[in-house]
C-alpha positions in Angstrom: -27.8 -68.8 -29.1 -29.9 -71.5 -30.8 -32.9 -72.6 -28.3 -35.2 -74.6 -30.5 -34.7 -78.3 -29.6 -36.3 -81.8 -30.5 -38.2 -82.9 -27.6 -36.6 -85.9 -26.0 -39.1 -88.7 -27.5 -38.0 -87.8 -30.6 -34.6 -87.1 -30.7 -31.7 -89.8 -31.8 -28.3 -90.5 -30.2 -25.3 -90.4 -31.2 -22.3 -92.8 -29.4 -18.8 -91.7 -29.4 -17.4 -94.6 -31.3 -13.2 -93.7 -31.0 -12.0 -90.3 -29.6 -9.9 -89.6 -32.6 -10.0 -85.5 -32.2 -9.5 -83.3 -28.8 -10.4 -80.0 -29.2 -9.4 -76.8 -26.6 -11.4 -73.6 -27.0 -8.1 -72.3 -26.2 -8.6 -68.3 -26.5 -12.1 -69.0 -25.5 -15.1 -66.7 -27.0 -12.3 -63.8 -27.2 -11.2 -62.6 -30.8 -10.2 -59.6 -32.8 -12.6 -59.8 -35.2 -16.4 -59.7 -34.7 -17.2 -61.8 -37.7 -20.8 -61.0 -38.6 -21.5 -65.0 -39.6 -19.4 -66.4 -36.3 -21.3 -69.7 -34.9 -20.2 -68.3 -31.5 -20.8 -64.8 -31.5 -17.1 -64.5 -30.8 -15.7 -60.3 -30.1 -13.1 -57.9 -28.9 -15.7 -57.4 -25.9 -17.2 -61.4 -25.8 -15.2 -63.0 -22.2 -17.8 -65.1 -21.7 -15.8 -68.4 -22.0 -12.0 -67.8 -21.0 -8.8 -68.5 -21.8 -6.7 -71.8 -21.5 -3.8 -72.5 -19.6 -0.7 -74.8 -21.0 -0.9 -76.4 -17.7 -4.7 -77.0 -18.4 -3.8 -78.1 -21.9 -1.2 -80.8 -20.7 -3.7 -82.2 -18.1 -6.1 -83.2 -21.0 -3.2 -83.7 -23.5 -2.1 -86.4 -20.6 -5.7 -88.2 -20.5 -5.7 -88.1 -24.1 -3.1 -90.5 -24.4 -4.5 -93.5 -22.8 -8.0 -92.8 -24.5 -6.1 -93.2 -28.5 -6.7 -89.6 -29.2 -5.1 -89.0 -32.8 -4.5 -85.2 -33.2 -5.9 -82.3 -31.7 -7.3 -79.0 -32.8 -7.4 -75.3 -31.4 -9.8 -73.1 -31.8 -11.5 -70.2 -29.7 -11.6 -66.7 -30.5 -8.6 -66.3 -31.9 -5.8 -68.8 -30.5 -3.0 -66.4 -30.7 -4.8 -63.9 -28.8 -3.7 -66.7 -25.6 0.2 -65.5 -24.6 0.4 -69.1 -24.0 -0.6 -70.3 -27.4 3.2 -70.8 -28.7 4.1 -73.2 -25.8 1.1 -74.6 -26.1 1.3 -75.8 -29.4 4.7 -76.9 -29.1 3.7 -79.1 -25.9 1.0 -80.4 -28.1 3.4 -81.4 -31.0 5.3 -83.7 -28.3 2.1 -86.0 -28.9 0.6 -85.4 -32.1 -0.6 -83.7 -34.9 -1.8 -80.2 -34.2 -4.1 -77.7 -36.3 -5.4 -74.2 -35.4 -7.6 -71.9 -36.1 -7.0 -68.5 -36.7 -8.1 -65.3 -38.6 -4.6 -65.1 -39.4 -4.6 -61.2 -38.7 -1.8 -61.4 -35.8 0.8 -63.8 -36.3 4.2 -62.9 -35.4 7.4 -64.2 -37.4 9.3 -65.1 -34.1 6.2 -67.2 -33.3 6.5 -69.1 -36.9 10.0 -69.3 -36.8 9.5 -71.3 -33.2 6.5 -73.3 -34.4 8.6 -74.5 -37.7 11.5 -75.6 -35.0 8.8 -77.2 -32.9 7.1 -79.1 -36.1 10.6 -80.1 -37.6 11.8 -81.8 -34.1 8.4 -83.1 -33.1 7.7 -85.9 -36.4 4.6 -84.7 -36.3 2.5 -82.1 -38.5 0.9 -78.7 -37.6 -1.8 -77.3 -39.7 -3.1 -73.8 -40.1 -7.1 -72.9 -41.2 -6.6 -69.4 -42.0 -10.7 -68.0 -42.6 -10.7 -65.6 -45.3 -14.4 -65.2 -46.8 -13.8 -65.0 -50.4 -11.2 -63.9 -53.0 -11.7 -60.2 -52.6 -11.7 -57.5 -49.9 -15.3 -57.0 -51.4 -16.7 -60.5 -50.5 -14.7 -60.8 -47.4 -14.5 -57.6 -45.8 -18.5 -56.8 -45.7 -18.6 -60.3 -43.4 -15.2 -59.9 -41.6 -14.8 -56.6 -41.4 -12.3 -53.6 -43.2 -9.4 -54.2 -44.0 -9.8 -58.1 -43.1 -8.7 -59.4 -46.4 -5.5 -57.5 -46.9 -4.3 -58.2 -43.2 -5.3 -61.9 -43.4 -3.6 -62.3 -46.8 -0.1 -61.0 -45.5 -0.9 -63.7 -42.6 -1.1 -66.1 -45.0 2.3 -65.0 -46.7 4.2 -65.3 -43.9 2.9 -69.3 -43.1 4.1 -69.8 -46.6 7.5 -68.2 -45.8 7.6 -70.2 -43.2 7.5 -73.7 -44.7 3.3 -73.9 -43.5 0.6 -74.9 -46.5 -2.9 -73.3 -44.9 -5.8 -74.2 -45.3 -7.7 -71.6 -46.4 -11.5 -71.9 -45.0 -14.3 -70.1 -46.5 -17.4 -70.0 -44.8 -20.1 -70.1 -48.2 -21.6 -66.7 -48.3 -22.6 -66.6 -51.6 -25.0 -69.4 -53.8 -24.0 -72.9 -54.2 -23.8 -72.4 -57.9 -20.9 -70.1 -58.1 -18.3 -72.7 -55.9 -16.0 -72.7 -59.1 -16.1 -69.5 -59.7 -15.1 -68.4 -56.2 -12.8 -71.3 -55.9 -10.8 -70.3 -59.3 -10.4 -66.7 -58.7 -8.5 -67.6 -55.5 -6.4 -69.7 -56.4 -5.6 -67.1 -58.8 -5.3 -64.1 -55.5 -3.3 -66.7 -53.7 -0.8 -67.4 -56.0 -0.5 -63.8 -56.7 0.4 -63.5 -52.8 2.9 -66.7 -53.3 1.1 -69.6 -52.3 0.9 -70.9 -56.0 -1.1 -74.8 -54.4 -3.2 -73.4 -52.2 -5.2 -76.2 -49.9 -9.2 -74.7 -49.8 -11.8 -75.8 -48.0 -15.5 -74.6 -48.2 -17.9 -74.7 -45.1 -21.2 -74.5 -44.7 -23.1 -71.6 -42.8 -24.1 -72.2 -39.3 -27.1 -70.6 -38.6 -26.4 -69.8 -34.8 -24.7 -67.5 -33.2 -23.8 -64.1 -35.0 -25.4 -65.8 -38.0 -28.5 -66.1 -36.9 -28.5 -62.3 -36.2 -27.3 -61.4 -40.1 -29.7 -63.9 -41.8 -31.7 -66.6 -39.7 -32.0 -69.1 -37.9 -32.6 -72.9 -38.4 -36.0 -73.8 -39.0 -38.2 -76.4 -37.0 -38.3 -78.6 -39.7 -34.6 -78.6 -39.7 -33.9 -81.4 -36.9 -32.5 -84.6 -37.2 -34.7 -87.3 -36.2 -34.9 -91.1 -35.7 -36.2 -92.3 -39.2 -33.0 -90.2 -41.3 -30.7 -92.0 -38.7 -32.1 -95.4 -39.9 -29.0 -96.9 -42.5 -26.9 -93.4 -41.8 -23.5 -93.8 -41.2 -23.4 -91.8 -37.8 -19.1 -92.2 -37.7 -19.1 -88.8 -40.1 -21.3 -86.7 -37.9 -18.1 -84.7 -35.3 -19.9 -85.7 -32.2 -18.9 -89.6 -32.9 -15.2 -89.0 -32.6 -14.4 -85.5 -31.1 -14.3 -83.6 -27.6 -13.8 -80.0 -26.7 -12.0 -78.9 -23.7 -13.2 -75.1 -22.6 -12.9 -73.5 -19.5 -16.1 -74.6 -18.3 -15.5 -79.2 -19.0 -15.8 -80.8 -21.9 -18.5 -80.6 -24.8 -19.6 -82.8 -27.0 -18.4 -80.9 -29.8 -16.9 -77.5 -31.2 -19.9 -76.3 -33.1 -22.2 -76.8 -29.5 -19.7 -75.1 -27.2 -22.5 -72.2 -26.2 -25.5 -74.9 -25.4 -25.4 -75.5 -21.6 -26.4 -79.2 -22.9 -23.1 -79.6 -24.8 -20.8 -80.2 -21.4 -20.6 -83.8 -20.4 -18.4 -84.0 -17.9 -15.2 -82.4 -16.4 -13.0 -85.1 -17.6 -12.5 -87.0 -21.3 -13.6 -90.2 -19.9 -16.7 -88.6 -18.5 -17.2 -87.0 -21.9 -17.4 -90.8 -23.8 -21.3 -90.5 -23.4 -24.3 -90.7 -26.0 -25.4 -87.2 -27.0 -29.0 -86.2 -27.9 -28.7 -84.5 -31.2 -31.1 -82.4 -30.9 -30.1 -78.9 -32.2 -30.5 -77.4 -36.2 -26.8 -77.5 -36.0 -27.0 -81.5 -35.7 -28.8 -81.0 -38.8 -25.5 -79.0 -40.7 -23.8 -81.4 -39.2 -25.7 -84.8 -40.6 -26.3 -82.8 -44.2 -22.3 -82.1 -44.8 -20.1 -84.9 -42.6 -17.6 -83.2 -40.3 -17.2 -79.6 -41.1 -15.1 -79.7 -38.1 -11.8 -81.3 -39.2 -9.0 -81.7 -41.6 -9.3 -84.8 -44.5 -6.3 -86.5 -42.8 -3.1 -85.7 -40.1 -0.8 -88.0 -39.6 2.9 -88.5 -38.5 5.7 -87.4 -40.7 8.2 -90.3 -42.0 
């Protein structure tokens, strides 16, 4: 967990302008997987946050509504790992667009054929990030672990069976310089696998959690302070327009969920406070926009 901070004198604020995204940290730090780059040091062993309820995801869904919340997000752990992540989701879809997270590994067909139901009668979209860490069991699997890349590809062909277009994230292991080459081989391994326009999205590491074990940490110098805020457009940093709802209140943000300084409150409207960006993530954060969410959800015609 990240511990180097900004002292107070010298570190900017950040106001919620609109809460456009609610976030649930739904299978809380429990996954599967024990990726060896995870911003959360998420495990099969890792309970330290815990699960959701669908009754605790209807109470916020409920405030939500009031406050103009636009879609929401799930994320944990894995999400599926949470018996109640279905009927969650299809509660969700009753007031807007939906997207979760998942490794993709254990998805179910009788859960996708219920999810497509709930997506056809609700208007409204559901999304699917599916991480897979490069084009090839040989880029992926070293970070994700064996075997990762073949179970997360037949993952990916059943959301395309199912009528779903993931998006496939990649967390950038590799230099900057070869984007295009990654990019273009899979695109090639997707459409091999059936999913011939594949929707990919590229994220920057986060050098916290389990990352900050297999390479480093941030650096001192890598802090956002008062002089780059002067003239920046603060409405593309996540904290500006997002909340996360975990078992312990709500955080300022997904990326922040293990700092004790991230929980604001218990409720959403005890959330809408400045926050003190004061960690190296704020830095990711204010270098790439938000890493956080889709480019656009919105209601089906």
């Amino acid at each position: 967990m990240e511990t180097e901070t900004l002292s107070i004198e010298r570190a900017p604020q950040v106001e919620i302008k609109d809460l456009d995204e609610l976030w649930f940290q739904v299978a809380g730090t429990l996954c599967n997987l024990e990726c060896h780059h995870c911003f959360i040091s998420c495990s099969p062993k890792n309970d330290s946050f815990g699960f959701l309820s669908l009754a605790m995801v209807r109470k916020y869904l409920l405030e939500s509504v009031p406050l103009g919340v636009k879609e929401y997000y799930f994320t944990g752990g894995e999400p599926f790992l949470n018996r109640e992540m279905v009927p969650i989701l299809e509660e969700t879809l009753t007031f807007g667009p939906a997207t979760v997270l998942t490794n993709g590994t254990v998805l179910k067909d009788v859960w996708l054929e219920r999810l497509q139901r709930a997506e056809d009668e609700s208007g409204y979209t559901l999304e699917f990030r599916v991480s897979i860490d490069g084009p090839t069991p040989e880029i992926n699997d070293p970070i994700r672990g064996e075997r990762t890349f073949e179970r997360a590809m037949k993952g990916v062909e059943a959301l395309v069976r199912h009528g779903f277009l993931p998006i496939i994230t990649m967390t950038r292991t590799w230099e900057d310089h070869e984007d295009e080459e990654v990019l273009s081989s899979f695109r090639i391994v997707l459409a091999d696998h059936g999913y011939d326009r594949p929707r990919l999205k590229l994220l920057p590491r986060l050098k916290i959690g389990a990352e900050s074990q297999r390479t480093c940490g941030y650096e001192t110098f890598e802090r956002v302070d008062e002089e780059m805020m002067k003239d920046f457009d603060s409405s593309i940093l996540v904290c500006s327009h997002s909340r996360l709802v975990s078992d312990r209140g709500v955080h300022v943000c997904p990326i922040l969920v293990e700092s004790p300084d991230s929980v604001l409150g218990t409720s959403l409207k005890e959330s809408l406070q400045p926050f003190e960006i004061v960690h190296g993530a704020c830095f990711t954060c204010y270098q790439y926009g938000s890493i956080c969410t889709n480019p656009s959800s919105s209601r089906r015609e």
